[in-house]
ZARO-95014 format. One record per atom (N, C-alpha, C): x, y, z. Coordinates in steps of 0.2 Angstrom, whole numbers, plus 5000, padded with zeros to 4 digits. Each point is the difference from the previous one (the first is absolute). Last residue first. Example, Ala and Ser with C-alpha at 12.3 -4.5 7.8 and 13.67 -1.06 7.14 Angstrom:
2
506449895035 500450065001 499650055003 500249725000 499650065000 500450065000 
***
This chain:
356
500747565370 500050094996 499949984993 500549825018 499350035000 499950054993 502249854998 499650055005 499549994997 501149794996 499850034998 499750085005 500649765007 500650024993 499850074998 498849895018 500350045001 500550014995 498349865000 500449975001 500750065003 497950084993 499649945004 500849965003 500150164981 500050045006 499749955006 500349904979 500750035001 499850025008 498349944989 500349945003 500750025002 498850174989 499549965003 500349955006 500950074979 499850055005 500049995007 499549844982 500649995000 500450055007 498150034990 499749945004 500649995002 499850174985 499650035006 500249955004 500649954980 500650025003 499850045006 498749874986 500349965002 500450045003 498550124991 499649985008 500749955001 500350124980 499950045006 500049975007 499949874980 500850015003 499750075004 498249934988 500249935006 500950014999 498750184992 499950005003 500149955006 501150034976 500050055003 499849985009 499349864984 500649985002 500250045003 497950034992 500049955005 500849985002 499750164984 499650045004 500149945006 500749944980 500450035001 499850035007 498449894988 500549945002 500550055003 498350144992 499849955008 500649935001 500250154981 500050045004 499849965007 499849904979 500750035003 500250035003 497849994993 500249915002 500950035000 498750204995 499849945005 500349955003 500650104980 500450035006 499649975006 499249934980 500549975001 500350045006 498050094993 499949915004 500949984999 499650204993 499750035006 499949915004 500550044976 500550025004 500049995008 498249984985 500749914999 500650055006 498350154995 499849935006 500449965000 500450184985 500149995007 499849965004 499550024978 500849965001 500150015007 498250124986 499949935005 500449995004 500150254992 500149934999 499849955001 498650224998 500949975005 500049924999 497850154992 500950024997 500549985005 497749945004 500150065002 500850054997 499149754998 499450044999 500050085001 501749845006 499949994994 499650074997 499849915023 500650074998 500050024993 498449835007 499950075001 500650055001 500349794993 499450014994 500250075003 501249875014 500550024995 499550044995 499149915024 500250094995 500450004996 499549775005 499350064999 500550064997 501449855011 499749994995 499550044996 500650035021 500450024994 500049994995 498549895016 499850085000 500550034997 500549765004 499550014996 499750094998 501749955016 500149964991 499550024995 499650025025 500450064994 500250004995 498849825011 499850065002 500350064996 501349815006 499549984992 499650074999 501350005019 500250024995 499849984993 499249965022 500050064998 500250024995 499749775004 499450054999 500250064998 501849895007 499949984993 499450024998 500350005023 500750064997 499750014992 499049855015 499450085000 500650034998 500649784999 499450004997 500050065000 502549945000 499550015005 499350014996 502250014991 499649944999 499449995007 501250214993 500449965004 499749925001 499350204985 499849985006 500349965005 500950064979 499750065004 499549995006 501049844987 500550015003 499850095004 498549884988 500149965002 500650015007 499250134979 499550005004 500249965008 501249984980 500250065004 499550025004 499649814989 500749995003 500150065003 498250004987 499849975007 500649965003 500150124978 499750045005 500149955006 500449884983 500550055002 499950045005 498249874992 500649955002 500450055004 498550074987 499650015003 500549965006 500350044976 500350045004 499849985008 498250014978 500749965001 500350055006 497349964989 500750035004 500549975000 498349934980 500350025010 500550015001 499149974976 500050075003 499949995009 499849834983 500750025000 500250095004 498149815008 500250054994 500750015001 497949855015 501050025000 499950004991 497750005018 500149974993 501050055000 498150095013 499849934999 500449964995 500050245012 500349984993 499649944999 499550095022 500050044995 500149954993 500349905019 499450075005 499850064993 501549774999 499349985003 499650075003 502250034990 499849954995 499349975003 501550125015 499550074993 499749964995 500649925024 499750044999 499750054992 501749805001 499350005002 499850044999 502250004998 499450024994 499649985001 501849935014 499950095002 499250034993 500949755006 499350035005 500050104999 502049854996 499349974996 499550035001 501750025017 500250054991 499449994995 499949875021 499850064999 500250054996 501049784997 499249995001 499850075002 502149985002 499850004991 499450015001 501149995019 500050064998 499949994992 499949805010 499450055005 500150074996 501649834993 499349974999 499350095003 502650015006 499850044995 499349994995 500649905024 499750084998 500050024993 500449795006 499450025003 500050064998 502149914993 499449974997 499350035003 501750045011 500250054996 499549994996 500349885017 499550055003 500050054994 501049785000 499450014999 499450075001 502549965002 499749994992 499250005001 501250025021 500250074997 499649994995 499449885021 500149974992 500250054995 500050015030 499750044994 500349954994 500749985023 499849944998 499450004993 501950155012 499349985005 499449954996 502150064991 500449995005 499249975006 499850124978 500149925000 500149945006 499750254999 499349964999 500249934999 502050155002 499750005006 499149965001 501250044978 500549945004 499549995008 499350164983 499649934999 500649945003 499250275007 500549955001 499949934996 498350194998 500450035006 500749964998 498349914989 500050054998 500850045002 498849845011 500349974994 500550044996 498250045018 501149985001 500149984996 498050094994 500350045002 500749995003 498449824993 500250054996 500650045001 498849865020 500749994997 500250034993 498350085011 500750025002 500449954998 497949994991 500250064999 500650025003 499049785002 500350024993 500350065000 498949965021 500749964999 500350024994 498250175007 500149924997 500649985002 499050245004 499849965003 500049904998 500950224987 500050015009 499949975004 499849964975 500850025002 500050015008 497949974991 500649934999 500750005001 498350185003 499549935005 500749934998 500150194987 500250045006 500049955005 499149944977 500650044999 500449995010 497750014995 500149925001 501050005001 498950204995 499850005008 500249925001 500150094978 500550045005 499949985007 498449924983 500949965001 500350035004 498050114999 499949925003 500749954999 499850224988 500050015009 500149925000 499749984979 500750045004 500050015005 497849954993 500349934998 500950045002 498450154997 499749955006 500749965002 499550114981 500650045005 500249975004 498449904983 500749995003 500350035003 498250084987 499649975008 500649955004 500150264986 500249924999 499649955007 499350254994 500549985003 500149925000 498950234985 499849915004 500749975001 499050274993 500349944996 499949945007 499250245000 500749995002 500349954999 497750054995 500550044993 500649995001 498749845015 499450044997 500950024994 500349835017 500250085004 499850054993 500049715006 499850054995 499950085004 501449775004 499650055002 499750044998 500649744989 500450045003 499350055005 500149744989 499850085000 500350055005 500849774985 500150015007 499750075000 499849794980 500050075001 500150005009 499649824988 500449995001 500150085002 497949954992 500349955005 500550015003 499450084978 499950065007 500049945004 501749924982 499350035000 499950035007 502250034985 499949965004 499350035003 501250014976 499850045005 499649965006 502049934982 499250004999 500150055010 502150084991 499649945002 499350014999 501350154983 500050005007 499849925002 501150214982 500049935001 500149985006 499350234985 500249975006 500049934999 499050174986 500550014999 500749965009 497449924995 500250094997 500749984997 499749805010 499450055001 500250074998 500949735001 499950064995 499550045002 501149795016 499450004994 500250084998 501349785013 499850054997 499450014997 501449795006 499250025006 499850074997 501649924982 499849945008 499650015002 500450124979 500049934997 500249965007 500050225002 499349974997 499949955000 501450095019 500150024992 499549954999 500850015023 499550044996 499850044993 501949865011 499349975002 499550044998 502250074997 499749944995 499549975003 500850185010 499750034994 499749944997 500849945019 499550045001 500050054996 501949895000 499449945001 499550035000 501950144999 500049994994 499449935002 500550125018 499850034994 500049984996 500849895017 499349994999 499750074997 502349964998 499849934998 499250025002 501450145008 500050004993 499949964995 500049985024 499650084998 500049994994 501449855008 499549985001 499250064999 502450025004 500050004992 499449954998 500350145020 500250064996 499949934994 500049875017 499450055001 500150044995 501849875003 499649974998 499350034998 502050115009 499949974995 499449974997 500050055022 500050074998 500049984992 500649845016 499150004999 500050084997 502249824997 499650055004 499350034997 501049765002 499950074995 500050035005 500349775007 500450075003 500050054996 499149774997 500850024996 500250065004 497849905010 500549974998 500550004996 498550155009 500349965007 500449944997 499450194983 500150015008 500449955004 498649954981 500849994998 500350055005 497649975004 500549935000 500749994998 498650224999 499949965009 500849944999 499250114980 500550035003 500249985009 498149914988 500649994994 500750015007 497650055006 500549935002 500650014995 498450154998 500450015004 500549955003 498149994984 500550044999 500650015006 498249885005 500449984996 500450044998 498750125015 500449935003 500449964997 498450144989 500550055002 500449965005 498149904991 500450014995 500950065001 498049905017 500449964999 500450024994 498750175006 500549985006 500649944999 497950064985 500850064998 500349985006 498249854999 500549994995 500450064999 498650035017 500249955002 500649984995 498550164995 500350035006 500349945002 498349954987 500550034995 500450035004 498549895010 500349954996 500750064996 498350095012 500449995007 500549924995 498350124988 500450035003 500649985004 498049884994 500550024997 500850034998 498249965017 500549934999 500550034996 498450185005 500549985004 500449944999 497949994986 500250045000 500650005007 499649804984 499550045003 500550065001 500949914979 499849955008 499550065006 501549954972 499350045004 499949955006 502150044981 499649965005 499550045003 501950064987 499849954996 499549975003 500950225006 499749984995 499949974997 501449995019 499350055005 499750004992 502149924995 499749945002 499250035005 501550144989 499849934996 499349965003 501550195013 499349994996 499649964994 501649945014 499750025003 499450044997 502249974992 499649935001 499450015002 501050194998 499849994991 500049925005 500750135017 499450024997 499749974994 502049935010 499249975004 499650064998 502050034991 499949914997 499550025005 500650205007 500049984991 499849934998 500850055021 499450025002 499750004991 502149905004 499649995001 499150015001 502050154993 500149954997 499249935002 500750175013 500050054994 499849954995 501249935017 499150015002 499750054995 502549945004 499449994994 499249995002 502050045014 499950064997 499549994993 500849915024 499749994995 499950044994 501849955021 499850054995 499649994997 500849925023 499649974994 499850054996 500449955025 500650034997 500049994993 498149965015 500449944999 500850034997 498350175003 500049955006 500449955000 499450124978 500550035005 500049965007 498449934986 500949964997 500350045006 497950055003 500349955002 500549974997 499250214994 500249985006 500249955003 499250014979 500750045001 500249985005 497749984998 500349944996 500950024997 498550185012 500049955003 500249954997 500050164987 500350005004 500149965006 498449994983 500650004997 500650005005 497750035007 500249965000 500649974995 499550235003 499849955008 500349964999 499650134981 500550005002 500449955006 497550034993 500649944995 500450005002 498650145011 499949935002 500449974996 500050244996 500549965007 499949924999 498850094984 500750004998 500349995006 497950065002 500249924998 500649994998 499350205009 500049925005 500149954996 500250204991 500550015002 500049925006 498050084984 500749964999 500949995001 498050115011 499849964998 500549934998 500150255002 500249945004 499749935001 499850154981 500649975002 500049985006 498450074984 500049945003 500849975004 499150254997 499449934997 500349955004 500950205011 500050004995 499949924997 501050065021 499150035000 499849994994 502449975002 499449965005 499349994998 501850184992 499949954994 499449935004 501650205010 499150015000 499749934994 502450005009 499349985005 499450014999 501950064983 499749915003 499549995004 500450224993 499649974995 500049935004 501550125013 499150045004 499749934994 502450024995 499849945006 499350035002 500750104983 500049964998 499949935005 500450235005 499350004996 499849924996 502050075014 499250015004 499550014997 502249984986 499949945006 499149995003 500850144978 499950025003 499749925008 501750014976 499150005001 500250045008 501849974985 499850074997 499049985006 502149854999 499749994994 499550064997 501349995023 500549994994 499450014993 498849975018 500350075001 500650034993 499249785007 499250034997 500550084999 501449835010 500150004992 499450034999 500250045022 500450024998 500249974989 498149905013 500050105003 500750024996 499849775005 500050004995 499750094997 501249905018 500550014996 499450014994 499150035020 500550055000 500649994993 498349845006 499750055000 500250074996 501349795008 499749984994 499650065000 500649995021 500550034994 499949994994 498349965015 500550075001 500550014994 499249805004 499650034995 499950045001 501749875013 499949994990 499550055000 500050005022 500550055000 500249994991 498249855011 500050094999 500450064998 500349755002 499650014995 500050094999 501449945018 500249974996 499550034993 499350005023 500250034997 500450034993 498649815013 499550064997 500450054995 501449815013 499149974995 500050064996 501250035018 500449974994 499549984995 499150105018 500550064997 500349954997 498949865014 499450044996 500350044995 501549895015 499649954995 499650064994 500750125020 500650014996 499849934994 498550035018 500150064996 500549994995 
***
């Protein structure tokens, strides 16, 4: 019971208060809370959004899970932001220069964002375990480096092409396309949501069930104490940040094989950042990171339908940051109750301490 209450309770006790801090700037700002927390929920039922609150989780999913494994090793990565960018513009270079049956296809151009988000990630892997960067630097200036490559890979005079007022990849043919679920007016559910559950669950199967997974997590834990048991600290840093590139490359699948066909200057950005605080809102756990892609994605949404009703967007930003500060400080709050419960505990067992 008391496992379960540090798990469960922590999250619940953030989005109480994150709830309560955001009610009180709706109130400051003249809106009316109950009206504008009733608008988020009714906004569900309404066209396509839940729709697009699945697939937004599924990106989120795996941005976050490619976080969480830096988290595991004690490894900031914070350019997956950066990554999941260079393997959407190679990636779709390369899903529009070639026709190969159908599924091959696909399963080619999901292959090259893995390996493209791997190499990007070596960079900062290598000067890691061998100058001793730190991987927070390298990442933040590795971010800024694959924005400025993935304009120039898709400028005219390279793989680009001019379309309207846009400049995009050739368009990657129907081969290559992944079909989603068509739910008639409620729009179509990406056919890679799939493809995140199935990491999550490979995710959970690696970290809880493998050698690699635990010695990750001692590494993480101790890299003197992992050394002492015969762990390679350098290579385990080089594993994870290779693994946490490779599914950062993989966060644009879904949209670029289930919709868009083809990297414009009009994708999404930020999707990196998110999935850091997604990451830490979950506690790098798969069903914690679930749930909180899960809400990520649905406050996302209601910034349109608050918008739409005269109340600022700005809340949602508000309402996700008190989040993710609110469960770090929530979790610290509730593992010094229980360490001073335990301590209790031991007191009254050894008789230092009354019953009373």
């Amino acid at each position: 019971m008391g496992m379960l209450r540090g798990k469960l309770l922590p999250p619940v006790l953030a989005i109480l208060f994150s709830a309560l801090l955001c009610g009180i700037a709706l109130m400051v700002s003249g809106a009316n809370p109950l009206r504008a927390f009733g608008v988020m929920l009714g906004q569900i039922g309404q066209g396509t959004t839940a729709v697009d609150i699945i697939n937004s989780t599924g990106t989120y999913y795996i941005a976050a899970l490619a976080v969480a494994i830096g988290f595991q090793m004690n490894l900031f990565n914070i350019g997956v932001e950066g990554q999941y960018r260079v393997a959407a513009v190679v990636a779709a270079v390369v899903g529009g220069s070639i026709v190969l049956p159908p599924g091959l296809h696909a399963l080619v151009i999901i292959l090259t964002a893995a390996v493209a988000g791997a190499l990007w990630a070596a960079v900062p892997a290598i000067l890691k375990v061998t100058r001793g960067v730190n991987e927070v630097i390298s990442t933040i200036m590795m971010n800024g480096l694959a924005l400025g490559l993935a304009a120039y890979l898709i400028g005219s005079d390279v793989f680009g092409e001019l379309r309207g007022n846009n400049i995009r990849t050739p368009e990657i043919p129907h081969s290559g396309w992944v079909p989603g679920i068509s739910f008639g007016s409620s729009g179509t559910v990406f056919g890679l949501v799939f493809l995140a559950a199935l990491l999550g669950i490979g995710y959970w199967v690696m970290m809880n069930r493998t050698r690699f997974g635990f010695e990750l997590r001692a590494s993480g834990e101790s890299s003197t104490a992992a050394a002492a048991g015969g762990v390679n600290a350098k290579k385990m840093i080089l594993i994870a940040m290779l693994l946490s590139g490779a599914i950062a490359g993989l966060v644009s699948m879904p949209e670029i094989l289930g919709r868009d066909h083809t990297y414009n200057l009009n994708f999404p950005a930020g999707i990196g950042f998110s999935g850091i605080a997604i990451a830490l809102l979950g506690r790098n756990h798969p069903g914690g990171i679930a749930f909180g892609a899960l809400l990520w994605a649905f406050l996302d949404k209601s910034g349109l339908a608050l918008d739409n009703v005269g109340v600022p967007r700005e809340i949602v930003t508000i309402m996700q940051g008190a989040i993710v500060l609110s469960v770090v400080v929530a979790y610290e709050v509730v593992r010094r109750f229980e360490l001073a419960a335990q301590q209790r505990q031991v007191g009254r067992q050894l008789g230092t301490v009354d019953a009373a």
